[in-house]
C-alpha positions as CSV (number, residue, x, y, z in Angstrom):
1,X,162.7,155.3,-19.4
2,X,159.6,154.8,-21.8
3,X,156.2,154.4,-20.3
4,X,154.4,151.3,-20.9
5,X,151.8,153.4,-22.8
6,X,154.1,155.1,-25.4
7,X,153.7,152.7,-27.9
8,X,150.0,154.3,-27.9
9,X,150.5,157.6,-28.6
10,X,150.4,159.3,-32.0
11,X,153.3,159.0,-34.1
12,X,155.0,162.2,-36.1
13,X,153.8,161.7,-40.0
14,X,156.6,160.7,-41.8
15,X,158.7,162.7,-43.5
16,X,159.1,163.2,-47.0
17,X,162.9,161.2,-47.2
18,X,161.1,158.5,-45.2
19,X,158.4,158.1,-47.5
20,X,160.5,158.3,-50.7
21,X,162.2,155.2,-48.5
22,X,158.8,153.5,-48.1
23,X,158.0,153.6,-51.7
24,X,161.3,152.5,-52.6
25,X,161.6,149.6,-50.3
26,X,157.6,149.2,-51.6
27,X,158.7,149.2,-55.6
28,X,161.5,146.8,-55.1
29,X,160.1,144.2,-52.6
30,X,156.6,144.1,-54.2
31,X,156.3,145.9,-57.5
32,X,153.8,148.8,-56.0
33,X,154.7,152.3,-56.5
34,X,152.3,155.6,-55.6
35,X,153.3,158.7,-57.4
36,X,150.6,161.8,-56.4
37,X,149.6,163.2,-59.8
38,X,150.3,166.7,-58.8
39,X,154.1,166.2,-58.3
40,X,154.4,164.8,-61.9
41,X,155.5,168.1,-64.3
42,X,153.8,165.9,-67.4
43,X,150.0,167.0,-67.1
44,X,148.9,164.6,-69.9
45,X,150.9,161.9,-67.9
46,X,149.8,163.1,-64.4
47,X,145.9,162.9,-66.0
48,X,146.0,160.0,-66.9
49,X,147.2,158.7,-63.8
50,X,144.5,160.6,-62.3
51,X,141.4,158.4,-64.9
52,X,143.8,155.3,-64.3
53,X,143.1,155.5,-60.5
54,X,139.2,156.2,-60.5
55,X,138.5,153.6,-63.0
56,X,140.3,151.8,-60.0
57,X,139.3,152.7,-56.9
58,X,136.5,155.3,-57.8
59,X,135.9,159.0,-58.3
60,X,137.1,160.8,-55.4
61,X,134.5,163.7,-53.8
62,X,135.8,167.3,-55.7
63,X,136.3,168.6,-52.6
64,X,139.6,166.9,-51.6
65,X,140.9,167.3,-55.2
């Protein structure tokens, strides 16, 4: 039996299958996709991804590069 309180604890991350499902359901329902630039093999591709996003959204702090 499941306490009335379970729906407030922490949930697991996802894992990577369920978020490959996320961004699929994501890319077909609304036409968004996230790709993170350091999974793309194509470093000319994967920087410009990276100058696309901070004209965006802004630089991000070095640190968490």
């Amino acid at each position: 039996m499941r306490s009335t309180l379970a729906r407030y604890q922490p949930r697991e991350p996802a894992s990577a299958d369920e978020l490959h499902e996320m961004n699929r359901r994501a890319w077909q329902a609304q036409g968004r996709f996230m790709v993170c630039p350091d999974e793309i093999p194509d470093e000319w591709l994967a920087q410009g991804l990276r100058n696309l996003a901070d004209r965006l959204y802004g630089k991000r702090p070095e640190a968490r590069r």
